[in-house]
N, C-alpha and C positions, 0 to 999 in steps of 0.2 A: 504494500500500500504506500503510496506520495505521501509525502510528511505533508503536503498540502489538502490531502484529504484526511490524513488524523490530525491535524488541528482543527479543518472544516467539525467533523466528528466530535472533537472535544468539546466542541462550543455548542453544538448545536444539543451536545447531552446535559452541559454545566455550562447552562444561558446564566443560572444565579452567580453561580461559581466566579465566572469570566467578565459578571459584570462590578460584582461586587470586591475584588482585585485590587483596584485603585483607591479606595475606600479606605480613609486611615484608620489606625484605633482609636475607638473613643467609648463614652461612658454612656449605657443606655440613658433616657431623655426622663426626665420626674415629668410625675402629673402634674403639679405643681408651677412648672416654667412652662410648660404645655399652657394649662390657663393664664399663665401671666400675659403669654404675648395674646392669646385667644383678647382678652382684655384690654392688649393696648388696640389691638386692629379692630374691636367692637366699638371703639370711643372715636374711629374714624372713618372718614369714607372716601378718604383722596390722599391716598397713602401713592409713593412714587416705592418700587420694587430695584432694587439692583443685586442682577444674579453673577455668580462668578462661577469658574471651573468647577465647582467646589458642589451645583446640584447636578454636573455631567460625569461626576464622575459615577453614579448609581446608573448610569447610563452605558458605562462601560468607557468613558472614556477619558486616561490620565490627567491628570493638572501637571503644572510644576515643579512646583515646588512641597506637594505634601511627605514628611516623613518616610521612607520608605517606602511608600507607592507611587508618586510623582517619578518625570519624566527626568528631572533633575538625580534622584537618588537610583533611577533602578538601572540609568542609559548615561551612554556618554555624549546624547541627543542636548543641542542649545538650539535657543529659537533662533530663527534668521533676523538677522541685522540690515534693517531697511536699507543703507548706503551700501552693503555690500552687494545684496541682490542687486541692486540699479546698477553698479558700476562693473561687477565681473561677471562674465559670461557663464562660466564653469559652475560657481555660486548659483546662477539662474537653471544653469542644467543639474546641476543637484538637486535642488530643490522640487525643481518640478518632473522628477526622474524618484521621487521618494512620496513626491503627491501623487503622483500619478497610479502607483504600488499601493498606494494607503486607503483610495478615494472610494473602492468601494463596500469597503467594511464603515469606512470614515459615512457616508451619505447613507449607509444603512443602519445606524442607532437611531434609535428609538427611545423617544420622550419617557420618562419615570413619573413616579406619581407626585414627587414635584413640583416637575413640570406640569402638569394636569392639574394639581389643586392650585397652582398661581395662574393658570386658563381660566377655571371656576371662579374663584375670588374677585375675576373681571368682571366675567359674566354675572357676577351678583351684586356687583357697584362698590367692591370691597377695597377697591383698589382702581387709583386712578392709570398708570401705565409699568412696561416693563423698561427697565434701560439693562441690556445685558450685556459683559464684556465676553462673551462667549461667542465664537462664529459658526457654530453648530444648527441654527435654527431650529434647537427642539423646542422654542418655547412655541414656533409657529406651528411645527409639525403638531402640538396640543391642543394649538386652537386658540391661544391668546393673539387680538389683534391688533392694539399699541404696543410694538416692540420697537422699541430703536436700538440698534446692533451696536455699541459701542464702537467696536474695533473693526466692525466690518463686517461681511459672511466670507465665509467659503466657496459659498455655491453661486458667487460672479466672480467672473474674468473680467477684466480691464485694461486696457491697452494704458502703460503710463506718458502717454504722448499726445491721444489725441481722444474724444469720448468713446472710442469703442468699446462694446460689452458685450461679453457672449455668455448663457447660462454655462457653468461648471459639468452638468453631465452632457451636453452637447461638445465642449470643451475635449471631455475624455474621451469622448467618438474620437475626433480627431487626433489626439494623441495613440490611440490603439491604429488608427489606418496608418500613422509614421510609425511606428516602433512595434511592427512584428513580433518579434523577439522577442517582446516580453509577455506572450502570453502565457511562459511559466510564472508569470510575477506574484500569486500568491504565497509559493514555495519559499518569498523573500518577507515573510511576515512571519516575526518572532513569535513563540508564543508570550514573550509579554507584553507582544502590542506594536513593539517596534519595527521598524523597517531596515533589513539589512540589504544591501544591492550592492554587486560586485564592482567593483574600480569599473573593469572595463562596457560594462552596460550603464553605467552614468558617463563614461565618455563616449560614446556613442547613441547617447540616449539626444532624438529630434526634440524641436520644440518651435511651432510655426510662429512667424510675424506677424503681427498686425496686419491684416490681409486691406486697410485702409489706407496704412502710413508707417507698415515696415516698422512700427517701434518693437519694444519689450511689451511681452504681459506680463501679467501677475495678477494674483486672486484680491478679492477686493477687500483685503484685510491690512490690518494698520499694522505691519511690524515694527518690532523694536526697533526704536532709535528715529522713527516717524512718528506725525502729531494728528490727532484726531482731528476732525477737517472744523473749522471755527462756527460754521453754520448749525453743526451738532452740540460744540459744545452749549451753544446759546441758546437750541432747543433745551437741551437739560434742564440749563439752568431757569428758564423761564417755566419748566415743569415745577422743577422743587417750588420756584416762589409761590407757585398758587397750589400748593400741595399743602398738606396740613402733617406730615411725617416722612421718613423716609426708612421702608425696611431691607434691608441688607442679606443676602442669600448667597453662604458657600462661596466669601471673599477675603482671601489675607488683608484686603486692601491696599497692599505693597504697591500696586503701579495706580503710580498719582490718578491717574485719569478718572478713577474709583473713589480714591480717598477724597478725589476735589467736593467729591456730590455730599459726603459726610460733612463737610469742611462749611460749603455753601448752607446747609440747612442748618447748620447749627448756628450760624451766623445770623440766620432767620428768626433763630431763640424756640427752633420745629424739631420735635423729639427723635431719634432713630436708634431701633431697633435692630441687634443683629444678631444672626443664625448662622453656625460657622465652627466645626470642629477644631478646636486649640484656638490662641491669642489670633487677635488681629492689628493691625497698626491703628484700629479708632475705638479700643475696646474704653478708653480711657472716655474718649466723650460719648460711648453709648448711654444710654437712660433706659434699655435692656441689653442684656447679652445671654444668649444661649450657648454654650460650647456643646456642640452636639450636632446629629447628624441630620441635614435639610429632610431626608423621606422619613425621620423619624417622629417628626415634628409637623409639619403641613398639612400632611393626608389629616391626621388626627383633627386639626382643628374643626371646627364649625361640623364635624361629626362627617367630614367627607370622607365619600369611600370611592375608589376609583370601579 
């Protein structure tokens, strides 16, 4: 049997198993903090939501930086550095020589119960929008429709040159009719998730131009070391100020972009709440904090059951 079809096999026997993996340790949740936040979100109804890696990883897929499951501790995987992709070639064929390998385990996770009870808490006036730093779109795939992507999706292509934009699985069509070759490419999925791909099929690995103006692409995500475009930030922030709280979901709040939205509501003298296994960098001005796990918490409130 292909090591590609016993890992297929492994996942498809230990779905819990495989999703639950990335999941740090932590301490089951009191009934107690359960009703606390139940009580701070019943006392409002235009609450502003920000998710981080942190409710995808129930979903099956790594963060960062968590303890021992993060991408950071288990890989010798760094995220891409906006100025490196734009300026080196080799850089842009790595990249999208490991997306391309990844995209479609990556486009087929599936939203958690998380994600479903912050859809619902929409849908019941609970909650005014979502701002996620996540490029996964499960909040969409749930069914929540004020989402503003933080950092961008995945699933667009964008030419850094001139407006073009192509959907992400139309994208991978085209990448599979250049690069034959790699229709062994599940074979190069670790079982912990990562992607290993040999020197010589990332040097040979195609990637078309801009079929408008010959630029680069690249997916429509904010890498490190780039700024989230200013017209968003001032959506946000123009959400917080007519917001009455801000709750916080599965975010160290390390990359400023996150911590600003804490920063700005409290500034407001508007309470937030955070949900979030171990410390965060705003534990200090929350006015809740739960150390604990997003699915263990959510589903429970307001008596949802997925």
């Amino acid at each position: 049997m292909r090591f590609s079809q016993i890992l297929r096999f492994h996942l498809s026997n230990n779905k819990w198993t495989a999703k639950q993996q990335y999941v740090p340790k932590h301490n089951p949740v009191l009934e107690e903090d359960i009703k606390r936040l139940q009580d701070f979100l019943m006392s409002k109804s235009n609450i502003v939501v920000l998710t981080g890696a942190g409710i995808s990883t129930e979903s099956g897929i790594p963060d960062y930086r968590s303890e021992g499951v993060g991408l950071y501790a288990r890989t010798n995987h760094k995220p891409i550095q906006h100025m490196e992709f734009v300026r080196f070639a080799n850089v842009r064929q790595r990249y999208w020589a490991r997306n391309f390998v990844g995209w479609p385990s990556f486009s087929a996770t599936e939203p958690n119960h998380t994600h479903h009870a912050v859809a619902r808490f929409e849908r019941e006036g609970r909650i005014q929008s979502v701002v996620t730093q996540n490029v996964d779109r499960l909040h969409t795939k749930a069914g929540s429709k004020n989402v503003i992507e933080l950092h961008g999706s995945g699933y667009v292509v964008k030419c850094l040159s001139c407006e073009y934009r192509i959907d992400r699985h139309e994208f991978q069509d085209i990448l599979n009719s250049l690069n034959p070759e790699f229709r062994d490419a599940p074979d190069m999925i670790r079982p912990d998730g990562d992607v290993e791909i040999p020197a010589d099929y990332v040097a040979n690995f195609r990637i078309p131009p801009c079929p408008e103006c010959n630029g680069h692409l690249k997916p429509e995500i904010v890498f490190f070391g780039d700024n989230v475009p200013k017209s968003r930030v001032e959506q946000i922030a123009k959400m917080i100020y007519n917001s009455d709280g801000l709750l916080v979901l599965g975010s160290s709040l390390l990359v400023f972009s996150g911590y600003r939205m804490v920063l700005q509501t409290k500034d407001l003298n508007l309470p937030v709440a955070i949900v979030n296994i171990g410390e965060t960098r705003a534990d200090h001005l929350a006015d809740l904090k739960l150390s604990a796990k997003c699915g263990d918490v959510l589903p429970k409130l307001f008596n949802f059951k997925k």
